[in-house]
C-alpha positions as CSV (number, residue, x, y, z in Angstrom):
1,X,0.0,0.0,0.0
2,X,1.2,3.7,-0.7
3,X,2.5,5.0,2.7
4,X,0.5,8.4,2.2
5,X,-2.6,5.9,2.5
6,X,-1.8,4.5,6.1
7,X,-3.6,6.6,7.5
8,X,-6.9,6.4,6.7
9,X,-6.7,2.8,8.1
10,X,-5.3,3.4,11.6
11,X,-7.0,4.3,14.4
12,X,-5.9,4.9,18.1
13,X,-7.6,3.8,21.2
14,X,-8.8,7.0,22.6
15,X,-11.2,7.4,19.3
16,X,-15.0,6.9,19.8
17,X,-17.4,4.5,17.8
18,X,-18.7,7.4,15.3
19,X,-15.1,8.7,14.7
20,X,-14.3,5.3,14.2
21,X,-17.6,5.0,11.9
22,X,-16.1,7.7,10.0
23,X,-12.7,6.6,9.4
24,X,-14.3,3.6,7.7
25,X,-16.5,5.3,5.5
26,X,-13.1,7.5,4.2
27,X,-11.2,4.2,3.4
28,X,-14.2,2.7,2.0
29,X,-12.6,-1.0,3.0
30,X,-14.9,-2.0,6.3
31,X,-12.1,-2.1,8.4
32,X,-9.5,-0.2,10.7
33,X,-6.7,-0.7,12.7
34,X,-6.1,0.5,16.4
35,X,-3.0,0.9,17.9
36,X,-2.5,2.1,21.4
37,X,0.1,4.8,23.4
38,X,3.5,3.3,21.5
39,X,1.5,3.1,18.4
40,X,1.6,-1.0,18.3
41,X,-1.4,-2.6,16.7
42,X,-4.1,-4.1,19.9
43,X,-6.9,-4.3,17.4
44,X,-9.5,-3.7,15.3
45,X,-12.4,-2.9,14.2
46,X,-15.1,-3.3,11.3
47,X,-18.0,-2.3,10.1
48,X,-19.8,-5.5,11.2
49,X,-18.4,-5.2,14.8
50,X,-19.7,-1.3,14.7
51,X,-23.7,-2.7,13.9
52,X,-23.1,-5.3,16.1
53,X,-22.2,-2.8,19.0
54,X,-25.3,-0.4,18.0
55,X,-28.1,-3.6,18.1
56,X,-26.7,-4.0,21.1
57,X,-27.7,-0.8,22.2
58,X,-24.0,0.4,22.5
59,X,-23.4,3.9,22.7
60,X,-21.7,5.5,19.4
61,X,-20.2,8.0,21.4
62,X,-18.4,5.5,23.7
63,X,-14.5,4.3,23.4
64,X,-14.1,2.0,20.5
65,X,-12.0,-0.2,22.8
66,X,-15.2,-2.1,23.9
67,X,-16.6,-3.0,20.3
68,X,-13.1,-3.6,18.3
69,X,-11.4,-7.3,18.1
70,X,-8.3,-7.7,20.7
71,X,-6.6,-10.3,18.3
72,X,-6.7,-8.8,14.7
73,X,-4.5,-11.8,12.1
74,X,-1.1,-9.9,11.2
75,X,2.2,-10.8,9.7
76,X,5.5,-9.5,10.4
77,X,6.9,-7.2,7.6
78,X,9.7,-10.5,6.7
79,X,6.6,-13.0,6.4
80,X,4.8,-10.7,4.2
81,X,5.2,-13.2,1.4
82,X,2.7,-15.5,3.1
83,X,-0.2,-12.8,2.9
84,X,-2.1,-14.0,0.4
85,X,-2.7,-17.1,1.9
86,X,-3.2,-16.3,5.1
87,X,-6.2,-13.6,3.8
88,X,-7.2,-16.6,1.8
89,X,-7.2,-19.1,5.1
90,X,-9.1,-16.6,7.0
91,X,-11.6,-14.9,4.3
92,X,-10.3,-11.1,5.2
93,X,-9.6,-8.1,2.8
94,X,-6.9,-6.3,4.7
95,X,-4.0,-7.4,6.6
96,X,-1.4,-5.8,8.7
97,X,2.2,-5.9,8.4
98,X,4.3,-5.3,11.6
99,X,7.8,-4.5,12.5
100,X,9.2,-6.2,16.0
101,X,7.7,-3.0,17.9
102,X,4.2,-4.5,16.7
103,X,4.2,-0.9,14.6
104,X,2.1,-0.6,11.4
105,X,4.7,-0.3,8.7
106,X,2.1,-1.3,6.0
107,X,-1.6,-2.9,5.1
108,X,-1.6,-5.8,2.1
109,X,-4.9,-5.4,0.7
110,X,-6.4,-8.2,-1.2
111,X,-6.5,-6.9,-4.6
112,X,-3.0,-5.9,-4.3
113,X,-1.9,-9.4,-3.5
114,X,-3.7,-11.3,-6.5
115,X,-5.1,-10.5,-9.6
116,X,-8.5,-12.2,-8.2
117,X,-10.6,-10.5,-4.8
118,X,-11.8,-12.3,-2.1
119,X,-14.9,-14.2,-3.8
120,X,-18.0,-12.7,-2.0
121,X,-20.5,-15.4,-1.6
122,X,-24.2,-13.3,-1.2
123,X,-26.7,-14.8,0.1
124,X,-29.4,-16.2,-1.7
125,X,-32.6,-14.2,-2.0
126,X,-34.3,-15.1,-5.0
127,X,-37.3,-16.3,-3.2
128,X,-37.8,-12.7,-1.9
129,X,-40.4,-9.6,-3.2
130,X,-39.0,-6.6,-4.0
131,X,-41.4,-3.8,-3.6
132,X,-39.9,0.1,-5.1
133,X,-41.9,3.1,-4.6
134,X,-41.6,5.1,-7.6
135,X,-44.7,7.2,-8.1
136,X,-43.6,10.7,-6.8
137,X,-43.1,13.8,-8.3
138,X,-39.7,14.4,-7.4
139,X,-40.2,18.0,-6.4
140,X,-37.3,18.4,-4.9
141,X,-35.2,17.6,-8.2
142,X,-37.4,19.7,-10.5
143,X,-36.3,21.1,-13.2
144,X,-35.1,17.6,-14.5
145,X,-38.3,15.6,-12.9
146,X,-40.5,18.0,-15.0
147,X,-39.1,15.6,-18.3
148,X,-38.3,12.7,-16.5
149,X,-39.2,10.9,-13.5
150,X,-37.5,10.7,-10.8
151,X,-36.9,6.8,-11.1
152,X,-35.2,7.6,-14.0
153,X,-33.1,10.2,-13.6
154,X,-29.6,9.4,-14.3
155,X,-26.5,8.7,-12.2
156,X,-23.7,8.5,-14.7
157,X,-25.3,6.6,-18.0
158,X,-27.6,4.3,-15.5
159,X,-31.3,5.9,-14.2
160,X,-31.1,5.6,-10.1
161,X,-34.1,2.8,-10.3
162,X,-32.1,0.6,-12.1
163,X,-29.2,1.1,-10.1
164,X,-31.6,-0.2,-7.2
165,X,-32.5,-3.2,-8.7
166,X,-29.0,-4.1,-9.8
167,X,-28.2,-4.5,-6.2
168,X,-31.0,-6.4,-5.8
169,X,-30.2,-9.2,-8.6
170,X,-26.9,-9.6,-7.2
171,X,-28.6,-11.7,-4.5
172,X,-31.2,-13.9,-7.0
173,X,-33.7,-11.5,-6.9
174,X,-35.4,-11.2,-10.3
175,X,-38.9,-10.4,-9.6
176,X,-40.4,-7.0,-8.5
177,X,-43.0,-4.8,-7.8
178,X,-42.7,-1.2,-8.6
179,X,-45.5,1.3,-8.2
180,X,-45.9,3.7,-10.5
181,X,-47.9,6.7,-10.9
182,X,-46.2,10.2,-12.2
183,X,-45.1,9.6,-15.7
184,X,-45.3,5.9,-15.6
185,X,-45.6,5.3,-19.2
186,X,-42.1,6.4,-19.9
187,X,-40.6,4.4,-16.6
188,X,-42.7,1.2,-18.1
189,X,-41.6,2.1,-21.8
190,X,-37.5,2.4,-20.4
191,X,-38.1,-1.1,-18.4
192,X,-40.0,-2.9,-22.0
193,X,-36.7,-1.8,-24.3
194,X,-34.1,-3.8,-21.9
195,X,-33.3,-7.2,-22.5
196,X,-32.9,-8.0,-18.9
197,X,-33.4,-11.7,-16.7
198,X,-35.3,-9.9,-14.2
199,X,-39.4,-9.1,-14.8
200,X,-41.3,-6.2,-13.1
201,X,-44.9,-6.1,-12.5
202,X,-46.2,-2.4,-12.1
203,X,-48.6,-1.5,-9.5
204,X,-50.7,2.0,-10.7
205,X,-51.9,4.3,-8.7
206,X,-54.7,6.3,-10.2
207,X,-54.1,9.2,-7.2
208,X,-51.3,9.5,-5.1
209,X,-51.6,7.1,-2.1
210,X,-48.2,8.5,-0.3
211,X,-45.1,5.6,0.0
212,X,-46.8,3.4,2.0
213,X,-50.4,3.8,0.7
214,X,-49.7,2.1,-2.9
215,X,-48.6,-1.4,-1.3
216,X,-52.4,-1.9,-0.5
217,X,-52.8,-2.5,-4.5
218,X,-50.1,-5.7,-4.9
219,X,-52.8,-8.5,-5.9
220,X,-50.4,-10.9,-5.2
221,X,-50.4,-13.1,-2.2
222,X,-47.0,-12.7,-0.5
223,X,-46.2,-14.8,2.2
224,X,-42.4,-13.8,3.4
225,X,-40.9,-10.7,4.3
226,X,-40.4,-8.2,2.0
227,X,-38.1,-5.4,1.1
228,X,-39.7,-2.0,0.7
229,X,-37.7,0.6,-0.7
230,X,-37.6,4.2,-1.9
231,X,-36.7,5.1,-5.6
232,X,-34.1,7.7,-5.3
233,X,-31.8,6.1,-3.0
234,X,-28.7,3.6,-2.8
235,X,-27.9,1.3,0.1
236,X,-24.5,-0.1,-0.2
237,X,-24.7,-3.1,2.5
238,X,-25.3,-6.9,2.9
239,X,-28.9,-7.4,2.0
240,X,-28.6,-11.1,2.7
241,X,-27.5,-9.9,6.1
242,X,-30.4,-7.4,6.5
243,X,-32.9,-10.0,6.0
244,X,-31.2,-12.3,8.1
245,X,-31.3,-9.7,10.8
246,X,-34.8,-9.2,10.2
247,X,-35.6,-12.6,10.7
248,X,-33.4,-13.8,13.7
249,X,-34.5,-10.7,15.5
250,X,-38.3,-11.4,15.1
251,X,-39.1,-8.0,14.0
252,X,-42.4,-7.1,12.5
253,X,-41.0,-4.1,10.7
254,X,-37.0,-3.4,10.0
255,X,-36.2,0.3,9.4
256,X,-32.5,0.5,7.5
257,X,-30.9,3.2,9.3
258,X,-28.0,5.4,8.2
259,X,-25.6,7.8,10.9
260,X,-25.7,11.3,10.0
261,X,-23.4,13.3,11.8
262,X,-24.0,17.4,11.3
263,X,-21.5,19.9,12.3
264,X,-23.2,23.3,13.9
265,X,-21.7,25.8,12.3
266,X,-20.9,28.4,15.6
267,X,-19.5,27.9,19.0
268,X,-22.3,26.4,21.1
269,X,-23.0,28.1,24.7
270,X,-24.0,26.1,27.8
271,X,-25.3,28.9,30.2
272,X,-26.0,28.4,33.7
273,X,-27.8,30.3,37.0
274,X,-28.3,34.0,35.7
275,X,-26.5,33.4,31.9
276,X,-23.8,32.5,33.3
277,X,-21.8,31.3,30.9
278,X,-20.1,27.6,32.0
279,X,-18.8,26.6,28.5
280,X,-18.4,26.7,24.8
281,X,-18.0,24.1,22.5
282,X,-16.6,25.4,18.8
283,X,-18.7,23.6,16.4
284,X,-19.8,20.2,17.9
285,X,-20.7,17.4,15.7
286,X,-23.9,15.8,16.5
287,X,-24.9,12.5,15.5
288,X,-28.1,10.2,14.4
289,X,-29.8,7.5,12.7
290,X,-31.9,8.4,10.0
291,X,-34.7,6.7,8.3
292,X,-33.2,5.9,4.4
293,X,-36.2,4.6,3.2
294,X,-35.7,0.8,2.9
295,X,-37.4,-1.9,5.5
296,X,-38.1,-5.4,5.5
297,X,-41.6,-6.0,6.3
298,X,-43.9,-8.9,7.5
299,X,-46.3,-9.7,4.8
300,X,-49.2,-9.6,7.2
301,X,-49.3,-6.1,8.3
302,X,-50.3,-4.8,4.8
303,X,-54.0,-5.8,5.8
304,X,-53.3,-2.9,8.4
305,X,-52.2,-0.3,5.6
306,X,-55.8,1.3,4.8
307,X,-57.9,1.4,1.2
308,X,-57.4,4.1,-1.0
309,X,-55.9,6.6,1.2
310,X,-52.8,8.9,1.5
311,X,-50.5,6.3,3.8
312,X,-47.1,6.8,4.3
313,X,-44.5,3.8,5.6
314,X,-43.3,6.0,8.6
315,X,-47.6,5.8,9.2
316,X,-47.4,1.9,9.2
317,X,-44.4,2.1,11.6
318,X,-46.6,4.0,13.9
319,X,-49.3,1.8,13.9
320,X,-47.7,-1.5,14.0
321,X,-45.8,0.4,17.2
322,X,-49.0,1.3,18.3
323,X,-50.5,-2.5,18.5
324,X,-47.6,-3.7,20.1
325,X,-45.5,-4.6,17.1
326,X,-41.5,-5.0,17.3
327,X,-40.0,-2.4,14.9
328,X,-36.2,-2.4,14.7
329,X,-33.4,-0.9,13.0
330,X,-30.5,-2.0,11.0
331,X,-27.6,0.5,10.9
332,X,-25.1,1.3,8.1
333,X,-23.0,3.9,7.8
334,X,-22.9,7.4,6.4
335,X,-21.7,6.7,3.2
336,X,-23.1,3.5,2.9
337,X,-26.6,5.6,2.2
338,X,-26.6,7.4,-1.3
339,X,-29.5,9.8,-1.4
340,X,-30.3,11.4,-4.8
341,X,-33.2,13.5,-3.4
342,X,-31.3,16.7,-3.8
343,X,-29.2,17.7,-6.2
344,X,-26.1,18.2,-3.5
345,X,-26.1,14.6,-3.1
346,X,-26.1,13.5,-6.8
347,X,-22.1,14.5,-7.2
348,X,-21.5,12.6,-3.8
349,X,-23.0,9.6,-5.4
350,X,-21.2,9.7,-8.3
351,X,-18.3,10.3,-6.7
352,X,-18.9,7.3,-4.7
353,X,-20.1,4.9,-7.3
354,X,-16.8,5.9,-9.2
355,X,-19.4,7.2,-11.7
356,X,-16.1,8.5,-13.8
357,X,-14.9,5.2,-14.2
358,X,-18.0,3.9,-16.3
359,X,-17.8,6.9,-18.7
């Protein structure tokens, strides 16, 4: 690895969870490296062991010494000849190399030590439904969703929808609902002119019926959980693993939740007795999980989603809530949520999706 690069993967043992969060997101590789006072390696961390810590109810703010792995798999920098097979033996993408002080003197990625990558074996979902919400406006993105809709606006050469479902197929999945409403001919008409494995059967609204309201119109009996998902954004996770998690955890509803983190832009006061001033902190960072817009659902609480009426999904999570329903969330990252709701956020997902590459 270039040197200049180091640094993106080491961490120290005084850093929280969401600074930790963050450091993964910048080396886009899942994983990063702690080392302690002397700067010798005493763990690390991944993305995994970061949602693992959160379902746990772990605090994000908390040292990342109680979520990170005490033994990470290293080599010394004159066995570094054997680190191919040992990321082969143990089915892991980055690997340490040490000097005697236990000191970081480089990572061997696993694209750098063979022309092949670790083979990722995805779960198989082909038995699952698919359910995208694509009948909005897309007010937010006019001018562009005044010619086209938002489903198929474009993120490099590729409309956003189909971007979706890509990520979808790479798990089996070749059979989905979409519904449709503004400008549905020309989303059905871009769908009938690809020569694709996968088949979509459109669900039309004749009025809006809000993101939750439309599911009410599948015909189709569906008798195991379902993803729902929004049309305008990209979640770059383990699908496999959030319908595992769904499962195992017995929820009736999963919410896919994403950290923000948002910097206030001015010195914050903390006042006292009388405005007496105690303290100032220069533009904290404040963190949270957001709702991204995909779940995984349990077929049977669509009976609860009512007939031709304006129903959202954060409506159905209320109401399954309200009857005594578990409704859980399944974290990712920052950058692991691409929204292209604004038009700030389109370059980011470009950027992210190595959009330049493709062109």
């Amino acid at each position: 690895m270039n040197r200049d690069f180091l640094p993106a993967f080491i961490g120290n043992s005084t850093m929280t969870i969401v600074d930790v969060m963050a450091k993964i997101d910048s080396n886009s590789k899942g994983i990063v490296f702690i080392v302690d006072e002397q700067d010798a390696l005493c763990g690390c961390i991944t993305d995994g062991d970061i949602r693992r810590w959160i379902l746990k109810a772990g605090d994000i703010h908390a040292s990342v010494c109680g979520a990170m792995t005490r033994s990470p798999k290293y080599l010394f920098h004159e066995e570094r000849a054997k680190a191919y097979s040992v990321m082969e033996k143990y089915y892991i993408t980055a690997l340490p190399i040490l000097d005697h002080n236990r000191r970081i003197v480089d990572i061997v990625l696993f694209r750098e030590s063979s022309n092949h990558p670790v083979p990722q074996k995805k779960k198989d979902l082909s038995e699952v439904p698919v359910v995208i919400m694509a009948g909005g406006k897309g007010t937010r993105l006019y001018p562009y969703t005044r010619i086209l809709p938002k489903p198929l606006i474009p993120i490099g050469e590729t409309p956003i929808v189909e971007r979706i479902i890509n990520c979808f197929t790479e798990y089996g999945i070749l059979n989905y609902y979409m519904t449709v409403n503004y400008k549905k001919g020309m989303i059905k008409s871009y769908f009938e002119s690809l020569d694709t494995l996968y088949e979509i059967k459109y669900v039309e609204e004749t009025k809006p019926l809000g993101t939750g309201g439309s599911i009410k119109l599948i015909t189709d009996k569906l008798d195991k959980p379902l993803f729902v998902t929004n049309c305008d954004a990209l979640i770059l996770a383990d699908y496999g693993d959030i319908y595992d998690y769904h499962i195992n955890s017995g929820n009736t509803i999963t919410m896919v939740s994403a950290l923000k983190n948002i910097t206030v832009p001015y010195g914050v006061i903390h006042a006292g007795d009388n405005g007496e001033i105690q303290s100032i902190d220069e533009k904290p960072k404040l963190s949270y999980f957001i709702n991204t817009g995909m779940y995984v659902i349990n077929p049977d609480i669509i009976a609860l989603i009512p007939d031709d009426k304006v129903y959202h999904m954060t409506d159905l999570v209320e109401t399954v809530m309200t009857k005594g329903g578990k409704v859980g969330m399944y974290p990712v990252s920052e950058n692991s949520f691409l929204d292209m709701g604004e038009f700030s956020e389109m370059e980011r997902m470009e950027e992210k999706l190595n959009i330049a590459s493709e062109k």
